[in-house]
PyMOL Python script that loads the backbone (N, CA, C, O; Angstrom):
from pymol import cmd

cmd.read_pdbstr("""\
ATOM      1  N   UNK A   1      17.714  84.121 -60.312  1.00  0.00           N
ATOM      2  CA  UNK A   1      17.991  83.460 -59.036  1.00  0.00           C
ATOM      3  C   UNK A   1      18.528  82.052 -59.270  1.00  0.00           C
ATOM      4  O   UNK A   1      19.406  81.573 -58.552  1.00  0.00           O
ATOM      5  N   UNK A   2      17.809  81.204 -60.607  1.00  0.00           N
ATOM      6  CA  UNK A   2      18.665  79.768 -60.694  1.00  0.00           C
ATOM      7  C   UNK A   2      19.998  80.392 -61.287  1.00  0.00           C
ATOM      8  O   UNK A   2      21.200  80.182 -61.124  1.00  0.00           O
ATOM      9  N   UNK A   3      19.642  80.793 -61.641  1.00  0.00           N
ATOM     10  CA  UNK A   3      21.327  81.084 -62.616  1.00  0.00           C
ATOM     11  C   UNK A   3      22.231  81.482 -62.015  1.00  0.00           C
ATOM     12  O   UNK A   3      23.380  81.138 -62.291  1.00  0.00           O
ATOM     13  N   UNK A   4      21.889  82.447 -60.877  1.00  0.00           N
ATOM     14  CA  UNK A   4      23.470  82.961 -60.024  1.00  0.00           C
ATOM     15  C   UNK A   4      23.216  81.189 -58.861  1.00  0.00           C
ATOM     16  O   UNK A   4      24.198  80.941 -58.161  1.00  0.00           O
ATOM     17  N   UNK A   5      22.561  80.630 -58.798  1.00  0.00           N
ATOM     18  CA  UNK A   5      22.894  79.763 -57.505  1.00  0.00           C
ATOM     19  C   UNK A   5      23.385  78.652 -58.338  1.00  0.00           C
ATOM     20  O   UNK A   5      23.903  77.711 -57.736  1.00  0.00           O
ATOM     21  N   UNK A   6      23.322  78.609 -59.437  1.00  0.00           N
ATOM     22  CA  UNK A   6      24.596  77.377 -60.768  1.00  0.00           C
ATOM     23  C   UNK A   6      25.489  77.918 -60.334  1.00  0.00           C
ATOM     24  O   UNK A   6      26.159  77.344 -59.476  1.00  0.00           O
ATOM     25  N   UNK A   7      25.914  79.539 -60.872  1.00  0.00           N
ATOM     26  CA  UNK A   7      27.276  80.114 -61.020  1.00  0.00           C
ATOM     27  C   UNK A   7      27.215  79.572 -59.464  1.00  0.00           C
ATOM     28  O   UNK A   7      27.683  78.433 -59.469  1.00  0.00           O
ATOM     29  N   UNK A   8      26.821  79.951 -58.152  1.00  0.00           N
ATOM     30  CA  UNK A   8      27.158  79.867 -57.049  1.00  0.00           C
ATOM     31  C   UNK A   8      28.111  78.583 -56.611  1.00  0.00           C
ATOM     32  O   UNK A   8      29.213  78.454 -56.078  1.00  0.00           O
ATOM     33  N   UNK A   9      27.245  77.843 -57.046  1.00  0.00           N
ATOM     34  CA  UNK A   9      27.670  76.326 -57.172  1.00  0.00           C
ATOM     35  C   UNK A   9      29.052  75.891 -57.238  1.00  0.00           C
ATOM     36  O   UNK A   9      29.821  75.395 -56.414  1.00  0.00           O
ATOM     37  N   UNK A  10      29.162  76.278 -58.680  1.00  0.00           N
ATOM     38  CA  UNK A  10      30.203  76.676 -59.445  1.00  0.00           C
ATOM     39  C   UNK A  10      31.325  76.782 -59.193  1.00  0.00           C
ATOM     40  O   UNK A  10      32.302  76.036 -59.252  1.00  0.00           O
ATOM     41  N   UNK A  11      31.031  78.382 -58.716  1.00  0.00           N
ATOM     42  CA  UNK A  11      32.243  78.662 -58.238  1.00  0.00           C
ATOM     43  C   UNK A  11      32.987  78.500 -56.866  1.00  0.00           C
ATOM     44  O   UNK A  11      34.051  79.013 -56.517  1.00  0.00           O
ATOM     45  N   UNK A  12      32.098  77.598 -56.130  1.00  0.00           N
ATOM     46  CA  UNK A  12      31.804  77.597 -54.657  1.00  0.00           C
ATOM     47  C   UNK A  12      33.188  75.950 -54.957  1.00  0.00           C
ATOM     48  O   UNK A  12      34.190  75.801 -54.257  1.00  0.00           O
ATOM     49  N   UNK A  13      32.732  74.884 -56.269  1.00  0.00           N
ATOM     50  CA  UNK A  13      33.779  73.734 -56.254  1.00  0.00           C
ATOM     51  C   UNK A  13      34.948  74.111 -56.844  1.00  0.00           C
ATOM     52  O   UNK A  13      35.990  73.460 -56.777  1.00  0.00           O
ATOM     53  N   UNK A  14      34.721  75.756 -57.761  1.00  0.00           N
ATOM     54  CA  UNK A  14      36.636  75.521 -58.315  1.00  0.00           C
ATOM     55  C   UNK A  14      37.072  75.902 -57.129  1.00  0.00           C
ATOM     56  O   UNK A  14      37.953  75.102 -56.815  1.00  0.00           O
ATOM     57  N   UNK A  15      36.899  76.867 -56.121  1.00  0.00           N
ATOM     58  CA  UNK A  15      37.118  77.286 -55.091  1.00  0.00           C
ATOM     59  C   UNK A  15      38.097  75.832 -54.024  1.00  0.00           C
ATOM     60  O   UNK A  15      39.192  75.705 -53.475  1.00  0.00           O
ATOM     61  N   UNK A  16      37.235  75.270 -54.172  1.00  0.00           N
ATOM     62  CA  UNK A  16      37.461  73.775 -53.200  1.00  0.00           C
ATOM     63  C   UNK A  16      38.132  73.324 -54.034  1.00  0.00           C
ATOM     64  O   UNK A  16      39.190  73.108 -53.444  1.00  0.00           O
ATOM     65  N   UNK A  17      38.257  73.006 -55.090  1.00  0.00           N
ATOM     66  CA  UNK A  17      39.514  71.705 -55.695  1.00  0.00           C
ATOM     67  C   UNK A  17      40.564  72.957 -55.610  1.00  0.00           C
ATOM     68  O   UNK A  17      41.640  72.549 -55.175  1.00  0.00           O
ATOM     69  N   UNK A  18      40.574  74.058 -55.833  1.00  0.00           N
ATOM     70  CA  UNK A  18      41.847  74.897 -56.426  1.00  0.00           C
ATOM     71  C   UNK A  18      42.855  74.863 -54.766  1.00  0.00           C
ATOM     72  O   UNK A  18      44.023  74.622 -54.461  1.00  0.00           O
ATOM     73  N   UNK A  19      41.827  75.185 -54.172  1.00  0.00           N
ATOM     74  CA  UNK A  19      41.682  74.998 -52.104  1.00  0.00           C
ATOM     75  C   UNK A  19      43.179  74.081 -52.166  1.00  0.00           C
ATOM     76  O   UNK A  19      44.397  74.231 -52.255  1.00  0.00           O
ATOM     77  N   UNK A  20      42.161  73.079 -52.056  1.00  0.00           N
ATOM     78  CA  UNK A  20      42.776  71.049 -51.603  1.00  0.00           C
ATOM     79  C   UNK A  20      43.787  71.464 -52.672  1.00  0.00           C
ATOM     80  O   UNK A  20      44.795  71.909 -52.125  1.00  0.00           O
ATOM     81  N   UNK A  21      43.857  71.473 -53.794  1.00  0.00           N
ATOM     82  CA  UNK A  21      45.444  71.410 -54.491  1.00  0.00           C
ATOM     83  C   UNK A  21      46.330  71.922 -53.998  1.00  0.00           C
ATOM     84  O   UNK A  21      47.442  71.413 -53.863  1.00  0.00           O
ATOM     85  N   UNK A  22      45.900  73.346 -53.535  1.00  0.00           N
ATOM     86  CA  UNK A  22      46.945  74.578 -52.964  1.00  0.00           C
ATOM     87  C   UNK A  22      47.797  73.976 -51.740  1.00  0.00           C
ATOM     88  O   UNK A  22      49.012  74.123 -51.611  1.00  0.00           O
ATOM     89  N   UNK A  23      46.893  73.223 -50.802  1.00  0.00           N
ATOM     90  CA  UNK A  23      47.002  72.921 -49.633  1.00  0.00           C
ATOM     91  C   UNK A  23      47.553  71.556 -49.434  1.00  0.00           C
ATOM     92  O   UNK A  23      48.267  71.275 -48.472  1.00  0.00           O
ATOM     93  N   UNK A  24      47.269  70.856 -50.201  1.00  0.00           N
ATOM     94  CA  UNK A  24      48.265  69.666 -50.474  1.00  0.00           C
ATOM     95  C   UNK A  24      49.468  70.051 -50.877  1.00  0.00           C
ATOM     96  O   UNK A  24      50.348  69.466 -50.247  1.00  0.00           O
ATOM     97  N   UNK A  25      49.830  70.730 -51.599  1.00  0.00           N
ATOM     98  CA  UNK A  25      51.139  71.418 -51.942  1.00  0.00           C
ATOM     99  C   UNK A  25      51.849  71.762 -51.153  1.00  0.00           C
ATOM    100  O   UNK A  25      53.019  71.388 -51.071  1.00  0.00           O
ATOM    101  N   UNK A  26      51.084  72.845 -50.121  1.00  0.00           N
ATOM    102  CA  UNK A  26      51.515  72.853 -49.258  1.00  0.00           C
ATOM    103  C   UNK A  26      52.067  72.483 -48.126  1.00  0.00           C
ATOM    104  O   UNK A  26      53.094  72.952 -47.636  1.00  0.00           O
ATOM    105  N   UNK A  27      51.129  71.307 -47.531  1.00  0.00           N
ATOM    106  CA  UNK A  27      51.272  70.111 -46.712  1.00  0.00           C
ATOM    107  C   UNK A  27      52.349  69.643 -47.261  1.00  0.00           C
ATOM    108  O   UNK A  27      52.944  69.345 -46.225  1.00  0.00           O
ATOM    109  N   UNK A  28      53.008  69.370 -48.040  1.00  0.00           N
ATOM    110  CA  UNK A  28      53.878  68.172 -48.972  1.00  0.00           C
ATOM    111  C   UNK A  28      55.494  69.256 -48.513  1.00  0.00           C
ATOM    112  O   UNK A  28      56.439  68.905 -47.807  1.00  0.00           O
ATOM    113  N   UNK A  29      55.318  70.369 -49.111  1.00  0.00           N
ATOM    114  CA  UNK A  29      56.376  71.464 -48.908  1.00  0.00           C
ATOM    115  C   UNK A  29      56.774  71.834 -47.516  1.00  0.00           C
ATOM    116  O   UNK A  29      57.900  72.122 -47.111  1.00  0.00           O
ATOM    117  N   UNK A  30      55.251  71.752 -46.625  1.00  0.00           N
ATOM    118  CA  UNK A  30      55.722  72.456 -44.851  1.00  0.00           C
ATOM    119  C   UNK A  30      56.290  71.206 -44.255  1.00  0.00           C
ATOM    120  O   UNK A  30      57.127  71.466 -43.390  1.00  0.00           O
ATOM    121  N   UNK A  31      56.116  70.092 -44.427  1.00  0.00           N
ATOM    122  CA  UNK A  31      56.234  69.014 -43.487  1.00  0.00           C
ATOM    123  C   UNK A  31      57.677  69.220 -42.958  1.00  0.00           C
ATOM    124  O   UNK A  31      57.820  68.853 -41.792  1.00  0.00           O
ATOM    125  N   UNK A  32      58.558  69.629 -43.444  1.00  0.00           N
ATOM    126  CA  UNK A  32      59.811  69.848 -43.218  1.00  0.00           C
ATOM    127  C   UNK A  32      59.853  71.209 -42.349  1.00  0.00           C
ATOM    128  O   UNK A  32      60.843  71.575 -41.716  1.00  0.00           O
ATOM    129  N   UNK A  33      58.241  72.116 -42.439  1.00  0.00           N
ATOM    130  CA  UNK A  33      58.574  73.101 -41.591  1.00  0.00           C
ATOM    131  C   UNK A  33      57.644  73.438 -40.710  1.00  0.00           C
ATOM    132  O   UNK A  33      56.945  74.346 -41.160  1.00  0.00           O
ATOM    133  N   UNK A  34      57.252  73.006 -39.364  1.00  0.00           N
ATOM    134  CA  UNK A  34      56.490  73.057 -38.633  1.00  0.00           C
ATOM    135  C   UNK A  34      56.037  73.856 -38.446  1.00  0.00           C
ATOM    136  O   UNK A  34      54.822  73.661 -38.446  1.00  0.00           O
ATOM    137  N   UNK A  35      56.347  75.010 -38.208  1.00  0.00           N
ATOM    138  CA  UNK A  35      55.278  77.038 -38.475  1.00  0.00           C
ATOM    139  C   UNK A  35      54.421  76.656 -39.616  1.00  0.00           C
ATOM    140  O   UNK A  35      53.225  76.948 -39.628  1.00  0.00           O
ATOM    141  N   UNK A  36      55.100  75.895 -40.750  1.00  0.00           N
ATOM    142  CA  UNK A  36      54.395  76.474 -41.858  1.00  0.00           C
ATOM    143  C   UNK A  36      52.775  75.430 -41.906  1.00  0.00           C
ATOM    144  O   UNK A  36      51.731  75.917 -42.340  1.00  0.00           O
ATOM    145  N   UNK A  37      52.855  74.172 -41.449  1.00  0.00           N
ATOM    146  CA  UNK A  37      52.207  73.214 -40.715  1.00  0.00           C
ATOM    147  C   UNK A  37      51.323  73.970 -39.937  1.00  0.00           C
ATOM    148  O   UNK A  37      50.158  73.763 -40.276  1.00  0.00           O
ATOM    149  N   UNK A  38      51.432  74.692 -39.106  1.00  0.00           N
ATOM    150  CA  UNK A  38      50.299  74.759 -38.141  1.00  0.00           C
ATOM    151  C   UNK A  38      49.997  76.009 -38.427  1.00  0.00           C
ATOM    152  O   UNK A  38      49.258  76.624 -37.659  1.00  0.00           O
ATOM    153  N   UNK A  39      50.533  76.648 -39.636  1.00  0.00           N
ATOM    154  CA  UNK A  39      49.703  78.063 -40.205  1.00  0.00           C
ATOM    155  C   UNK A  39      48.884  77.663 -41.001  1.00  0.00           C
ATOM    156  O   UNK A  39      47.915  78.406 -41.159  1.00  0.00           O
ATOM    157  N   UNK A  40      48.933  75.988 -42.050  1.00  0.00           N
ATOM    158  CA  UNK A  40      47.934  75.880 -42.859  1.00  0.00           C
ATOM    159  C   UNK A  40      46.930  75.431 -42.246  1.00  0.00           C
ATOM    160  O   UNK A  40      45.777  75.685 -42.595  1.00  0.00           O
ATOM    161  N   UNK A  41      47.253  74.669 -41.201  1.00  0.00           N
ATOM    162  CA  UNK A  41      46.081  74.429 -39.862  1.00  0.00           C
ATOM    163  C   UNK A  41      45.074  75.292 -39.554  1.00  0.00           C
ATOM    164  O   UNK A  41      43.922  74.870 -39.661  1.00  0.00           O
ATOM    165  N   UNK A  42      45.293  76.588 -39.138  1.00  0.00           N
ATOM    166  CA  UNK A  42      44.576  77.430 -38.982  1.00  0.00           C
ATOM    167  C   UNK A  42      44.049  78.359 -39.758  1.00  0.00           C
ATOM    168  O   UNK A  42      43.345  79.281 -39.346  1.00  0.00           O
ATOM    169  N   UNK A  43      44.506  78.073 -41.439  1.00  0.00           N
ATOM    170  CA  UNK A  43      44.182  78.784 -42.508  1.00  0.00           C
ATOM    171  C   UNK A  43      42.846  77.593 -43.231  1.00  0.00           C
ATOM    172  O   UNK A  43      41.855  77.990 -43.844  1.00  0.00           O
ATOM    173  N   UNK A  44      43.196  76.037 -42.931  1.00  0.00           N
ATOM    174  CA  UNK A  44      42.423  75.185 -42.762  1.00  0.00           C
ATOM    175  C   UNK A  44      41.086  75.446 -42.139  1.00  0.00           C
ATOM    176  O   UNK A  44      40.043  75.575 -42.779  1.00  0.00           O
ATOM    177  N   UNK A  45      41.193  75.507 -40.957  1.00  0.00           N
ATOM    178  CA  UNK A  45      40.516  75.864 -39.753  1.00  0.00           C
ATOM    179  C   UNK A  45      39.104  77.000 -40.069  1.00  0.00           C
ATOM    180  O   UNK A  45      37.884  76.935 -39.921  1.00  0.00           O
ATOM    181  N   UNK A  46      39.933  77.857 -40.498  1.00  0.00           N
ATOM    182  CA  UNK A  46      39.041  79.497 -40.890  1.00  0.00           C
ATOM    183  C   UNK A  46      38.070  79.327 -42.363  1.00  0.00           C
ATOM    184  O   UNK A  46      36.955  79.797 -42.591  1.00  0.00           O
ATOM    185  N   UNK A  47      38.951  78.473 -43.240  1.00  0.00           N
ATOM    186  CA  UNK A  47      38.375  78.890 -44.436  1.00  0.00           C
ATOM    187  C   UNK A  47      37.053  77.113 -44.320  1.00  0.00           C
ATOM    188  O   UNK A  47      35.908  77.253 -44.749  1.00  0.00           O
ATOM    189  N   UNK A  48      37.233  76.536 -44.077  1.00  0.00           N
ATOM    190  CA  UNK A  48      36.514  75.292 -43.938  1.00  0.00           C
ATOM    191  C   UNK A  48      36.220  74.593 -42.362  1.00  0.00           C
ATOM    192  O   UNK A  48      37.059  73.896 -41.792  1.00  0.00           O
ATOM    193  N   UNK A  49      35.282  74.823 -41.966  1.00  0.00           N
ATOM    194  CA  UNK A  49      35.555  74.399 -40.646  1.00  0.00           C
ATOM    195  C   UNK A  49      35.177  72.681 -40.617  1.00  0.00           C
ATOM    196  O   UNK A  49      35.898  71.836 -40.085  1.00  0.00           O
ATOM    197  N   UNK A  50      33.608  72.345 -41.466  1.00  0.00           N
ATOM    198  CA  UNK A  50      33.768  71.401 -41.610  1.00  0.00           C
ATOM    199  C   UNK A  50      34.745  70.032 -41.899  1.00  0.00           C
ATOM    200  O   UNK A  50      34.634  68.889 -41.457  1.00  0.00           O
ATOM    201  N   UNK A  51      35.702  70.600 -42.784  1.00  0.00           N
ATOM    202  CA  UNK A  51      36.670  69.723 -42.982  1.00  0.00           C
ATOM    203  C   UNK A  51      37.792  69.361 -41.710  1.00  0.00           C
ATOM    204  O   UNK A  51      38.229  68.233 -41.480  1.00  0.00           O
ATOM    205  N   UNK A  52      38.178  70.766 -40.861  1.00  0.00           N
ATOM    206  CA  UNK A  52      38.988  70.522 -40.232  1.00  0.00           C
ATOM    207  C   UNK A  52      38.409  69.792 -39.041  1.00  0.00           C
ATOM    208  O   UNK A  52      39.103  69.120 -38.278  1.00  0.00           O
ATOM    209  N   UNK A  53      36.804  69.993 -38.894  1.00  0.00           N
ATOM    210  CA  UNK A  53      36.357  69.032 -37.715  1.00  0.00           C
ATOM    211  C   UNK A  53      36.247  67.459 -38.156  1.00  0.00           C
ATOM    212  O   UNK A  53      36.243  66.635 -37.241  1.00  0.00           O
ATOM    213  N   UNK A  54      36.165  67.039 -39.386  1.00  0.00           N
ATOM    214  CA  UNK A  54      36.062  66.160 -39.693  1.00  0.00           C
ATOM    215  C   UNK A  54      37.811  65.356 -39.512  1.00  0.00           C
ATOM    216  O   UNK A  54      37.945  64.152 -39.291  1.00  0.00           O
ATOM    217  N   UNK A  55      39.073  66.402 -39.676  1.00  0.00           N
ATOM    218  CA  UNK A  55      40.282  66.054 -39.367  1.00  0.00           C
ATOM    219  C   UNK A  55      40.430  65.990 -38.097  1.00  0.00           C
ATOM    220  O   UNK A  55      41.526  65.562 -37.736  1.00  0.00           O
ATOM    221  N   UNK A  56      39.869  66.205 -37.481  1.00  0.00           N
ATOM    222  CA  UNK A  56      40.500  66.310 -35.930  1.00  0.00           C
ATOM    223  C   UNK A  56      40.002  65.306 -35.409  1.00  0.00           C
ATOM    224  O   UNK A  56      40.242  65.037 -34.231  1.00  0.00           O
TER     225      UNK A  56
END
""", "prot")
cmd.dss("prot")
cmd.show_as("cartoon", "prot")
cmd.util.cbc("prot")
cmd.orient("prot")
């Protein structure tokens, strides 16, 4: 039970930095395309809600 809630841990932050990299990338690439903007919004939205309430 400690050992899978490390791995949990774990894998719960590559998850989140790999996330925010992806999505900064993205952000950086859509800005020029507004669909693509308010699809990461709501891909934002779904996968983290905390964060996006903290953006809004």
């Amino acid at each position: 039970m400690y050992d899978d809630d490390i791995f949990k841990r774990l894998w719960q932050s590559i998850l989140l930095v790999v996330g925010l990299f992806i999505f900064n990338y993205l952000m950086i690439v859509g800005t020029q395309n507004r669909p693509t903007a308010y699809a990461l919004a709501i891909v934002q939205i779904t996968v983290n809600p905390s964060v996006a309430g903290a953006n809004i």
